[in-house]
C-alpha positions as CSV (number, residue, x, y, z in Angstrom):
1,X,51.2,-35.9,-31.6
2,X,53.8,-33.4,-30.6
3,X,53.0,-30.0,-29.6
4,X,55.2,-28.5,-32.9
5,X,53.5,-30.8,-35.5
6,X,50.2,-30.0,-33.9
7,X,51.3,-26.6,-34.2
8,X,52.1,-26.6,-38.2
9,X,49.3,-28.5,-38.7
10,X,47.0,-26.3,-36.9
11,X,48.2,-23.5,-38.4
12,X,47.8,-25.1,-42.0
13,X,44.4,-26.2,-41.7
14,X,42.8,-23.2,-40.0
15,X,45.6,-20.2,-39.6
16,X,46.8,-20.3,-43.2
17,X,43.0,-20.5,-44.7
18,X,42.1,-17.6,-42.3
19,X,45.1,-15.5,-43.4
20,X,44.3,-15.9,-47.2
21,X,40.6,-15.1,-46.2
22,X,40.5,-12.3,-44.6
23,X,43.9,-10.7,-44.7
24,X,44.9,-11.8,-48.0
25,X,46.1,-8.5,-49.0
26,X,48.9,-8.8,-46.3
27,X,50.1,-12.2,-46.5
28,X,53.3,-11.7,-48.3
29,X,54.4,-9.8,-44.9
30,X,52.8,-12.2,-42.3
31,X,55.5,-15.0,-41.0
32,X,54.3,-17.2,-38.6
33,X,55.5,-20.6,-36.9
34,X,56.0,-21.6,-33.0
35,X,58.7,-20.2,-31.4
36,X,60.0,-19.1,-27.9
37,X,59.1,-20.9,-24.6
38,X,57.6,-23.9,-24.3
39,X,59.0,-27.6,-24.5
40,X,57.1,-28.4,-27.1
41,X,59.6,-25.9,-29.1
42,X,62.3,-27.9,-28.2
43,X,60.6,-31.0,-29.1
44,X,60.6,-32.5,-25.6
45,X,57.2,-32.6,-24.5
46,X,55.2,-35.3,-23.2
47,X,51.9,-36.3,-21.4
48,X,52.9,-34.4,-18.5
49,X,53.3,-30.9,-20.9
50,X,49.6,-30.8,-21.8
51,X,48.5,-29.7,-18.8
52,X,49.5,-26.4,-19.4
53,X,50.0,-23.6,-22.2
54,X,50.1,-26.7,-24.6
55,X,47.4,-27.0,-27.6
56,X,46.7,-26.1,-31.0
57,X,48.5,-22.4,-31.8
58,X,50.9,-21.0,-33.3
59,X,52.7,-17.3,-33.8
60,X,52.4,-14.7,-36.5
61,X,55.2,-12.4,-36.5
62,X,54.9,-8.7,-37.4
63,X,57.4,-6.0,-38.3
64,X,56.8,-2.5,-36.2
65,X,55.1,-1.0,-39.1
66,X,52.5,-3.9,-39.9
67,X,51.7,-4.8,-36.7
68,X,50.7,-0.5,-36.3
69,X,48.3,-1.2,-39.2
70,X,46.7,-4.3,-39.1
71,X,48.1,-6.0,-36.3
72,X,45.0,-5.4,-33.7
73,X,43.0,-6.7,-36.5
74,X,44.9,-9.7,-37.1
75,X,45.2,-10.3,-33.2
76,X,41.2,-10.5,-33.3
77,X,40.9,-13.0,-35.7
78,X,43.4,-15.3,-34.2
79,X,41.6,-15.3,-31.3
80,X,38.4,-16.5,-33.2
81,X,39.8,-19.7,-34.5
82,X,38.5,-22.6,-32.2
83,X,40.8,-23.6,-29.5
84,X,40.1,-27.4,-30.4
85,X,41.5,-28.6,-32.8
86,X,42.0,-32.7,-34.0
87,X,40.4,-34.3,-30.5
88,X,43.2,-31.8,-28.8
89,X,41.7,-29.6,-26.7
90,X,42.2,-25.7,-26.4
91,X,45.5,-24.3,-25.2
92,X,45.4,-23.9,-21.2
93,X,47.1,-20.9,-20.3
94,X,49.0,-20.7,-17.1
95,X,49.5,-17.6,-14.9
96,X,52.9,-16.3,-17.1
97,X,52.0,-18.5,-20.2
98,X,50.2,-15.1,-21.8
99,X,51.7,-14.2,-25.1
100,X,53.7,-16.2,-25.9
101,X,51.0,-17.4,-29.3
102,X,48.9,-15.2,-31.2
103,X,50.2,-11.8,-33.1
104,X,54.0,-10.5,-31.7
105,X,56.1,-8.2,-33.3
106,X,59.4,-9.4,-34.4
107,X,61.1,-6.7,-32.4
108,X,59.4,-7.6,-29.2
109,X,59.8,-11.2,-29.7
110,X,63.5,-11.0,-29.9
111,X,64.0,-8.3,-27.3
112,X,62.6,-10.8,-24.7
113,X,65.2,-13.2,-25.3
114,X,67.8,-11.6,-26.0
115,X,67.6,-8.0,-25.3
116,X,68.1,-6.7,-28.7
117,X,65.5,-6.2,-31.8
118,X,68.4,-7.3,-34.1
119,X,70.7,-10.0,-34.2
120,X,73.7,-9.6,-31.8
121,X,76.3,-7.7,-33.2
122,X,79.5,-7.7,-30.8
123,X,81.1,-9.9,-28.5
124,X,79.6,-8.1,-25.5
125,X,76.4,-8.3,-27.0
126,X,76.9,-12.4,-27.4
127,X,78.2,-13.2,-24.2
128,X,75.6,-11.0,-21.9
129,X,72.7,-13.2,-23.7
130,X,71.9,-16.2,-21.1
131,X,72.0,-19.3,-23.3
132,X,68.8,-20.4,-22.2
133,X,67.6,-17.7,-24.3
134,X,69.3,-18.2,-27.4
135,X,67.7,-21.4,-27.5
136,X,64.0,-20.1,-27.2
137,X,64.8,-17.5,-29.7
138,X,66.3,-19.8,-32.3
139,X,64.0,-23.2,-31.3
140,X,60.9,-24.2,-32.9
141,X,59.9,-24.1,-36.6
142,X,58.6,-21.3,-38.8
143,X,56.0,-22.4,-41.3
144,X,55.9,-19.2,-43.7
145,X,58.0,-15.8,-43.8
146,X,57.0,-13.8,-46.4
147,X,58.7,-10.7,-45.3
148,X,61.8,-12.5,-44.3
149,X,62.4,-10.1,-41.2
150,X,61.7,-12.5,-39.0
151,X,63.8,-15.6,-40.2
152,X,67.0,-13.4,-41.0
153,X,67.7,-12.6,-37.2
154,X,66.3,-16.6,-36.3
155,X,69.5,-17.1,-39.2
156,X,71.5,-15.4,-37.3
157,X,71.4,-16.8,-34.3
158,X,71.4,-20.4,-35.8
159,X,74.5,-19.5,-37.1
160,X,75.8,-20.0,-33.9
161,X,78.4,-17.7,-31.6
162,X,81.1,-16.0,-33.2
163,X,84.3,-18.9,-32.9
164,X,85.8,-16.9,-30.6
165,X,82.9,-16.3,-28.5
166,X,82.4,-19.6,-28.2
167,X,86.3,-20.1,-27.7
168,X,86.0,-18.2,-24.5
169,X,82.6,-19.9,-23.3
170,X,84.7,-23.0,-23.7
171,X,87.4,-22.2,-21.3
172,X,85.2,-20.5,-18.9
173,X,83.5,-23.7,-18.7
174,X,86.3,-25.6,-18.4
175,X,87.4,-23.7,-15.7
176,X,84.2,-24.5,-13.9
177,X,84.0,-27.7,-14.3
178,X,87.9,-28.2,-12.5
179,X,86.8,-25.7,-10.1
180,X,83.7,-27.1,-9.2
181,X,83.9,-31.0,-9.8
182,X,87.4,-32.1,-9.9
183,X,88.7,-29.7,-6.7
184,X,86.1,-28.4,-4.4
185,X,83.9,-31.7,-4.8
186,X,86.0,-34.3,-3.0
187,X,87.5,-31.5,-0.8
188,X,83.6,-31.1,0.1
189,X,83.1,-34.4,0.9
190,X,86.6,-34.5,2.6
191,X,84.9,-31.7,5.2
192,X,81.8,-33.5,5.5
193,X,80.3,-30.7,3.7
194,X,77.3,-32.7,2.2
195,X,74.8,-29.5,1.1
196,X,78.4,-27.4,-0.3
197,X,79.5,-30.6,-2.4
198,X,76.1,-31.2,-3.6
199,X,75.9,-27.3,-4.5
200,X,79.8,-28.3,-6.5
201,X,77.9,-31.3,-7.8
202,X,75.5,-29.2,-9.5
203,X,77.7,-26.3,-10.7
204,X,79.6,-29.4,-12.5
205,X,76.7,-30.8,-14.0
206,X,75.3,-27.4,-15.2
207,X,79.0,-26.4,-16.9
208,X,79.6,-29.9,-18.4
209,X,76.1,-29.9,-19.8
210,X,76.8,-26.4,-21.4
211,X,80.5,-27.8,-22.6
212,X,78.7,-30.3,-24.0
213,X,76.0,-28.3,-26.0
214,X,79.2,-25.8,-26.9
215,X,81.1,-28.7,-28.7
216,X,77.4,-29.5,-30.7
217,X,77.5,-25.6,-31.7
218,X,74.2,-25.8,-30.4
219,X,72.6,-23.6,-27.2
220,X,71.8,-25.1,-24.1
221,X,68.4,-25.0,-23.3
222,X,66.7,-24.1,-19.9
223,X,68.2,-26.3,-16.9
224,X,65.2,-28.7,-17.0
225,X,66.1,-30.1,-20.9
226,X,69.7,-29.5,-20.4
227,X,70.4,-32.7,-19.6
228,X,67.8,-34.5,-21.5
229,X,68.8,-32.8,-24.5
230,X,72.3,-33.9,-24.4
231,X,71.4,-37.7,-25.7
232,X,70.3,-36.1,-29.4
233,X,73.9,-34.3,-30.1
234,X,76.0,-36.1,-32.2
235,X,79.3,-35.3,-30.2
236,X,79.8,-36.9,-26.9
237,X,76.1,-38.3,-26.5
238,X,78.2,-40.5,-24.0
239,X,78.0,-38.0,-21.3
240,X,74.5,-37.8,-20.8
241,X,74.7,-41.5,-19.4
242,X,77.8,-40.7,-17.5
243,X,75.6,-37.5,-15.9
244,X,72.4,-40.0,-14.9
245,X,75.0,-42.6,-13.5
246,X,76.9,-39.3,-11.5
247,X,73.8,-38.3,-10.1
248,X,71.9,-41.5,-9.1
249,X,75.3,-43.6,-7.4
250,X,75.6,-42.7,-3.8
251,X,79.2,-43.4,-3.2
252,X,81.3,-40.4,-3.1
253,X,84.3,-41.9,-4.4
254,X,82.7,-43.7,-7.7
255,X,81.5,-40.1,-8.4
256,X,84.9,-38.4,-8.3
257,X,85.9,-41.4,-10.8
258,X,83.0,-40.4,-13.1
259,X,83.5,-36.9,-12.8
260,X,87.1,-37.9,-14.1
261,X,85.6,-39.8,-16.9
262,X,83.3,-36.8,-17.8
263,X,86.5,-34.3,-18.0
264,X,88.5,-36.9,-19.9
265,X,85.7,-37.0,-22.4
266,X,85.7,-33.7,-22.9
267,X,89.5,-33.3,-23.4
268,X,89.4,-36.2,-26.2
269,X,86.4,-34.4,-28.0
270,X,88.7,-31.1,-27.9
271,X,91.4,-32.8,-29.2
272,X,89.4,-34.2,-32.1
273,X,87.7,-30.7,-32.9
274,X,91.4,-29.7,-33.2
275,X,90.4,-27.0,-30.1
276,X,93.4,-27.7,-27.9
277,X,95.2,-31.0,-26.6
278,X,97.9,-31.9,-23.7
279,X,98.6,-34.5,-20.5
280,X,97.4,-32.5,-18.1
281,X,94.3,-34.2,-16.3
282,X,93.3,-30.9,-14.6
283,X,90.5,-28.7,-17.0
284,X,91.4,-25.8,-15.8
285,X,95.2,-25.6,-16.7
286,X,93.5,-25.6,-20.3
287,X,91.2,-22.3,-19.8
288,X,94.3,-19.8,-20.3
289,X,95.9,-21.4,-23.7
290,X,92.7,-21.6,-25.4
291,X,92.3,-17.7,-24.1
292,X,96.2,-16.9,-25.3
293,X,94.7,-18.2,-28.7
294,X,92.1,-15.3,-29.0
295,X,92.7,-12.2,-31.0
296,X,89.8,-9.9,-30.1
297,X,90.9,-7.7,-27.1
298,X,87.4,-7.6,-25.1
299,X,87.3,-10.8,-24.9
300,X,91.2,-11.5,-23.9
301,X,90.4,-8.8,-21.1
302,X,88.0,-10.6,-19.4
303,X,88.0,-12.8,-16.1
304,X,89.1,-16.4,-16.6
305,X,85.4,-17.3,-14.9
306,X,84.1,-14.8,-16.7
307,X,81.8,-15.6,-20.1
């Protein structure tokens, strides 16, 4: 079973009965689900993610105010339900896995992510928000919100970045992936420069993976599921083969031929999303017209790279 149906049904069979019992009173403003870090939020995890803060749990989300009255309380009794659960045994929490189940306040949860108690409101807020963190913040499930604090920021976020925010993450990584894979890559390997082309190698992977995800209007998650992740999006689901096939061939001139491939992908998927089109083969030489098409003057003033 995965860890996010084990969760909902763990929280349906003994979380939701204990609520009604004993804190009945409050359960319109109780909201409660698995969120945050954790592969199993993403939907990813395996055998080898049970070894650690994996196991029956959930979260129950609190607004300032009811987490002040009856929060303590509530924290108490979750920590009485028993840690097995359906032959699964109880969650094993690693050194830095502490808190992330149990009773959090909303505000707390979503200042850890993104830095803000509220949805992001500006450009400068959007941008300065890794998107690693965007995707714990918005990942998992929620099984109840009665309140509805809670799942009007999560709506927020799943709403995606502003079009022009994204606009601009698009050009920056454009940029990065000419910079990094179809320029200083072969010029690397030209040098004999075997540890500064693999370091280009992996900026390109890391910028196409994030390209990718930007086309899907979805976040990219932390660096060990970017990749991984990239086979469930409907748009360009190509490139995570091209990616495995860049990464496992050892010939230096196939992979400037597939990092081709990759950046001529990702030029046909622009053109179809009606983003920006043209003959040049070179990403970068895209990055300032999609910026000229951008009205909102913070982000026009900021650094090609920059975003």
């Amino acid at each position: 079973m995965k860890g996010l149906e084990l969760a909902r049904n763990y929280f349906k069979d003994i979380g939701l009965p204990m609520i009604r019992r004993d804190f009945g009173t409050y359960e319109s403003r109780i909201a409660a689900g698995l969120a945050g870090e954790g592969s199993e939020v993403l939907g990813f995890d395996d055998e080898l993610s049970k070894d650690h803060d994996w196991g029956p749990s959930f979260c129950i989300w609190l607004t300032d105010r009811d987490a002040a009255e009856f929060g303590r309380e509530l924290n108490e009794a979750y920590s009485r339900l028993p840690g097995e659960y359906m032959g699964y045994p109880a969650r094993n929490v690693f050194q830095g896995g502490e808190g992330r189940v149990g009773v959090i306040r909303i505000s707390d949860f979503y200042r850890s992510y993104t830095g803000l108690d509220r949805a992001p409101e500006t450009p400068a807020e959007w941008l300065r928000i890794p998107e690693s963190m965007l995707a714990k913040a918005a990942g998992g499930q929620v099984f109840m919100d009665g309140p509805g604090e809670f799942s009007k920021i999560r709506q927020s976020l799943l709403n995606y970045y502003p079009s022009e925010v994204r606009l601009k993450k698009i050009s920056v990584r454009a940029a990065v992936m000419a910079q990094s894979g179809q320029y200083n890559y072969p010029r690397c390997l030209k040098r004999g420069e075997l540890v500064a082309a693999a370091c280009a190698l992996s900026e390109f992977t890391n910028a196409t993976c994030s390209m990718v995800y930007l086309l899907n209007h979805k976040y990219m998650p932390f660096y060990k599921w970017a990749h991984h992740g990239l086979q469930y999006l409907p748009a360009l689901p190509g490139v995570f083969g091209k990616l495995e096939e860049l990464h496992t061939c050892q010939n230096g001139k196939q992979r400037i031929h597939l990092i081709e491939e990759i950046c001529t992908m990702v030029r046909c998927e622009w053109k179809r999303q009606g983003i920006i089109d043209g003959s040049s083969e070179f990403l970068i030489d895209y990055s300032p017209r999609i910026i000229a098409g951008i009205q909102d003057p913070y982000i026009k003033k900021l650094h090609i790279m920059e975003g």
